[in-house]
N, C-alpha and C positions, 0 to 999 in steps of 0.2 A: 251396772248394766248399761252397755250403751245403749244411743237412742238412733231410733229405727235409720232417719237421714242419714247418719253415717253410715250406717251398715249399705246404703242402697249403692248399686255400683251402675256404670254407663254400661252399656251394650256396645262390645267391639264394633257393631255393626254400621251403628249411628255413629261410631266417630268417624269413621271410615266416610261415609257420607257426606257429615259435615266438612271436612277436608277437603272435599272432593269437590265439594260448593263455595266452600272458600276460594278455593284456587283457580276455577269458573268465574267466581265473581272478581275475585283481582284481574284475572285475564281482559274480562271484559272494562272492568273502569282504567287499566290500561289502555288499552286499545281508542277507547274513546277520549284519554289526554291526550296521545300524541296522535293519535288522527286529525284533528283538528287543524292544528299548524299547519299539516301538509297541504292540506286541501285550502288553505289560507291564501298558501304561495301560490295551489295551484288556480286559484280565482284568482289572484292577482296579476300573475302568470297572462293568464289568459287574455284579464280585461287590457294589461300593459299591448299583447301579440294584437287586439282589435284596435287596441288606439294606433299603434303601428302603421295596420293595413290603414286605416282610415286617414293619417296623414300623407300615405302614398299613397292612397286613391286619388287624397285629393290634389297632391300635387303633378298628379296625371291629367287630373280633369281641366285645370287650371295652364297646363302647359296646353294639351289639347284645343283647349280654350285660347289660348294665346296664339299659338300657329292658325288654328282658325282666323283668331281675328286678323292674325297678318294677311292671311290669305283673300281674305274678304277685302280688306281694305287694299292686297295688291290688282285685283280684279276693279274695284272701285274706281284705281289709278289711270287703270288700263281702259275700262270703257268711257273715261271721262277724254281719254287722248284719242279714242276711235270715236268720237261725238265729234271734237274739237275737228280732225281730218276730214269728217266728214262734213261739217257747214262750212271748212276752208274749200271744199271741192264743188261743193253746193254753189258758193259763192262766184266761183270762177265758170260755172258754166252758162251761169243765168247772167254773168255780165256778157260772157259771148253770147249766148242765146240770143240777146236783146239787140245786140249789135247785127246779127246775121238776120233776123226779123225786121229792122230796119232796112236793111239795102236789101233784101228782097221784093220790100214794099216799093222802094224806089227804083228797082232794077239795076242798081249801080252799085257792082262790086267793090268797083275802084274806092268806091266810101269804105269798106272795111279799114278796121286799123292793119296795121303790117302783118301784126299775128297769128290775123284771121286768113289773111292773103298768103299767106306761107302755108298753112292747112292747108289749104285748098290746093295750091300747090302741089302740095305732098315734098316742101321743101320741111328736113326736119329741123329744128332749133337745137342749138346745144342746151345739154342738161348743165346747169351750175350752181351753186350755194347760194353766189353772192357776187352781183357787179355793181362795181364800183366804178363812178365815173368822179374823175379829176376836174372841175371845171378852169380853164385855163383860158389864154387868150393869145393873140399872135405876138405880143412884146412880151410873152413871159417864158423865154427858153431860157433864162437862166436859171427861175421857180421851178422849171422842169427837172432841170439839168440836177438840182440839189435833191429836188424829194428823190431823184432816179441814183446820188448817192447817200442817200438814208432808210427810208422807209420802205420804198417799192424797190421789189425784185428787178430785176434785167435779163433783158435775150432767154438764156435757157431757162434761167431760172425763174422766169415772168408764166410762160410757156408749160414749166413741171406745177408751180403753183395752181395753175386752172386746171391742169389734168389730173393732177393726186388731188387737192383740195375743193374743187371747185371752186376758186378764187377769182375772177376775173378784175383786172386791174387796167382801166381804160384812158388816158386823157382824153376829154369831149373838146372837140372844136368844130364849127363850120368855117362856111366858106367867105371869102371875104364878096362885100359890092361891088368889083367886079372879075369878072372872069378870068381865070389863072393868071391873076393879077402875080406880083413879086414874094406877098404875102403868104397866097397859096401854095406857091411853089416852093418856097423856105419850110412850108409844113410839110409837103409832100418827100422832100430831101430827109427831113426829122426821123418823118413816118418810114420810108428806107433805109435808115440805119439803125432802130429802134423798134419797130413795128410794134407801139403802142399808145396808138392814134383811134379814136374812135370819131371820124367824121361824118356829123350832121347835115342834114337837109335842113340850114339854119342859116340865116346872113350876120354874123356875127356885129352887136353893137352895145353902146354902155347900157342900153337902156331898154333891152332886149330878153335881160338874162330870166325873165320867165316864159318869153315862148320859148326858151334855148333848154330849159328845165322839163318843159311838156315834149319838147323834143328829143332827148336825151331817154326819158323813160317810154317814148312810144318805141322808140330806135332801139332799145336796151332789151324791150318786150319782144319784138319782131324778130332780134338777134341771137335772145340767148333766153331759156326758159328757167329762170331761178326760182326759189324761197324771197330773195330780197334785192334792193336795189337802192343802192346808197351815191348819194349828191355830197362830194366835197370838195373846199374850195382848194385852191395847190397854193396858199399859201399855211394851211394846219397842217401839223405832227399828225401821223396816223401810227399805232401801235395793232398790228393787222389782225396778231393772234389773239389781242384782247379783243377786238371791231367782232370776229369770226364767233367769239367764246358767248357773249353778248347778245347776237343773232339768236345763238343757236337755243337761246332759253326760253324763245318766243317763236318757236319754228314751227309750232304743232295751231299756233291763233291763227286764225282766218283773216285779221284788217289790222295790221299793226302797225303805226307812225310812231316814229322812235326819232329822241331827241332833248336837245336843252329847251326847255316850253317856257316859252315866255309871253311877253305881256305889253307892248311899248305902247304909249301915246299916238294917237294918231294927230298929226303934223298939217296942219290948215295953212301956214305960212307958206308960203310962195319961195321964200328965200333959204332957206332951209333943204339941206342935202336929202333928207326920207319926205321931200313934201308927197302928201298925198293928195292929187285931184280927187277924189271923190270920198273927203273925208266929211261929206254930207250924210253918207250910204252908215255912220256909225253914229250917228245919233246928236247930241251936243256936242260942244267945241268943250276939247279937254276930257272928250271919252277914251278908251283905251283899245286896243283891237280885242282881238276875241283869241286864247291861249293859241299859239302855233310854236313850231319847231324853229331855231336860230339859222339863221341859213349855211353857216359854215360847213357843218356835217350832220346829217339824217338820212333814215332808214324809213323804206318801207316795204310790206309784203307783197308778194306778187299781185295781190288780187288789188291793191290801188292802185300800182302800177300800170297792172291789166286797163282800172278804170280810166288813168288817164287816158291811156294810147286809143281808149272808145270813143270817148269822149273830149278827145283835143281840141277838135272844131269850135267848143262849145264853153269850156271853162275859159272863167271871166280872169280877165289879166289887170289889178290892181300894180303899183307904184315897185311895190317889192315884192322879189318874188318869192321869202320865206312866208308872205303876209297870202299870197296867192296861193300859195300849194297850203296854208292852214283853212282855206276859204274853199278850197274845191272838196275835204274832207269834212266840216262842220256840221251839214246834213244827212250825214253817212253813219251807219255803225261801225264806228272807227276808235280802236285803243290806245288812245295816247300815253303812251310811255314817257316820262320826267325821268331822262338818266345824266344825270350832272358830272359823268367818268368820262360824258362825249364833248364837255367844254370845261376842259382842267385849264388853268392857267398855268406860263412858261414857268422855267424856275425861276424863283426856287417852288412853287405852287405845288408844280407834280413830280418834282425830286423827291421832296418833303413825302409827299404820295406813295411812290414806287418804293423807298426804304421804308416805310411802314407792310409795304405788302400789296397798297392799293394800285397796281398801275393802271394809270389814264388810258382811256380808247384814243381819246385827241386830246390836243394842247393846242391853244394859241391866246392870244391877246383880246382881248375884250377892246381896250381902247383902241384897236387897227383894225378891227377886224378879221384878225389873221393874226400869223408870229409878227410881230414890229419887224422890220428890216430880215424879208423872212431870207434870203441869198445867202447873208451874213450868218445867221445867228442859229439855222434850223440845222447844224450838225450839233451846237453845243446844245440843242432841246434835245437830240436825238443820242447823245452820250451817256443824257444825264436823265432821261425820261422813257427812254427804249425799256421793250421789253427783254433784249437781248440778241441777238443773232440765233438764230435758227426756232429761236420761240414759236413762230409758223408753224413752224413744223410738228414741233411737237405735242400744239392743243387739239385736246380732241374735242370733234364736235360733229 
């Protein structure tokens, strides 16, 4: 007899059933292994597309950021050069102002400086960059004759320089002690074939050459209304378009003295070529002067120039007159500029210079004061030290 478990049988119904939950339940523990993965990627996916945007946000921010700050700091540049313009213009009015308040008090026009007298006038001044006075003397046509084939333009081309560039290029001379002496007349012939003569109300003598300096810049103000106004002697190399380049980087300052600043002994000895009478006025024997510009070549800006021409009457005339024009600015707000490109030495000094890249403003000789034997010698400075022919021309400034 079998026993009853055998006999017992499934019900089609329930397997039917169980099947049916099997393949349910497999569906589903499927579904939940490879679900998983995908949504893996797609979090990863995702977190990778935020890190994305978030590196190009921020290099948006950061560019944005950047062009800002150019933008700030070209605004910054900018009201810094409209401050500067405006205390250069501040400065030039309060020096006329004070000059026009003086002769009114006095009633005497004729005390204005020339510049002022032209206003009034309603005579107008030429607009120009930069004059330049040549300091020369009646025995040096032949110092003329050479810079006139070197460094300075001639006839038209003297002429296109001050009307394209505003260049004005002037030799300074007065008049001799006496009247249309033989002297004068040899300038006047010069000045007729050349017309580049700028004649002062000056009696020309050795020992002169600082009223002849006060008079140059009062004459130069009344004449011609520049940026600058530079003193040089005719026997220095000038490189015009470096002189031009130079200026123009100090064009926006209100009081600029530009120049090689130096330093010398002041000279108590009697016997002695720089003797100074009044080297009392500088303290002990064996003091030194107080920093000034070399006298061969120097710049300044309108507004001291301005100052001189007000105050001519009045500024104290010491032994030299680089020692004088450092002594009429010393209680001033005035920016001494040390540019050592405006006293190169001859070659090989500033050959040496010019083939590296650096070309000199001026060259000349320290031991002469000037090029040594400058007749002879200032074509081979100007061979070997020029900026080049037509280099005028082509700096901008």
């Amino acid at each position: 007899m079998k026993s009853r478990n055998s006999s017992e049988k499934f019900s089609p119904t329930w397997i039917f059933i169980l099947c049916i939950f099997s393949f349910a339940l497999g569906m589903l523990f499927t579904n939940r292994i490879w679900a998983a993965p995908e949504s893996n990627r797609q979090i990863i996916s995702t977190q990778r597309h935020d890190q994305e945007l978030q590196i190009i946000s921020g290099d948006c921010t950061s560019k944005k950021r950047g062009g800002l700050d150019k933008d700030i700091m070209g605004e910054v540049y900018k009201t810094h050069e409209a401050i500067q313009s405006l205390d250069k213009s501040i400065s030039t009015l309060q020096i006329e102002l004070s000059a026009t308040r003086n002769s009114q008090k006095s009633g005497n026009f004729e005390s204005l400086p020339e510049t002022m007298r032209s206003s009034r006038d309603n005579v107008p001044r030429k607009k120009a960059f930069v004059v330049i006075g040549i300091n020369t003397a009646f025995s040096s046509r032949r110092r003329r004759d050479s810079i006139r084939e070197t460094w300075m333009p001639k006839g038209q081309n003297l002429l296109q320089l001050e009307r394209e560039k505003g260049i004005v290029v002037r030799f300074m001379i007065g008049h001799s002690a006496t009247s249309s002496s033989i002297l004068d007349r040899a300038i006047d012939s010069e000045e007729s074939q050349h017309k580049d003569f700028l004649r002062l109300e000056h009696v020309e003598g050795y020992h002169e050459l600082t009223a002849k300096t006060k008079t140059f810049f009062s004459m130069a103000v009344a004449k011609w209304d520049a940026e600058f106004y530079v003193k040089v002697d005719d026997d220095v190399h000038v490189n015009l378009g470096m002189l031009a380049a130079t200026l123009a980087r100090h064009r926006s300052k209100p009081r600029v003295y530009l120049g090689c600043m130096k330093s010398g002994p002041v000279l108590a000895q009697k016997t002695v070529k720089y003797h100074e009478p009044e080297y009392w006025k500088f303290g002990e024997e064996g003091n030194k002067y107080f920093r000034h510009a070399t006298g061969q070549i120097y710049a300044i800006s309108k507004d001291l120039a301005t100052y001189i021409s007000v105050n001519e009457p009045i500024l104290h005339k010491y032994a030299n007159e680089d020692v004088s024009l450092g002594a009429w600015f010393i209680g001033l707000e005035v920016e001494h500029i040390d540019d050592r490109n405006l006293c190169c030495g001859t070659p090989p000094d500033c050959e040496w210079k010019a083939q590296a890249g650096n070309v000199c403003v001026a060259s000349f000789d320290w031991s002469c004061s000037g090029i040594c034997k400058s007749v002879e010698r200032i074509k081979d400075v100007h061979a070997r030290c020029g900026e080049g022919e037509g280099a005028i021309w082509r700096t901008p400034f």
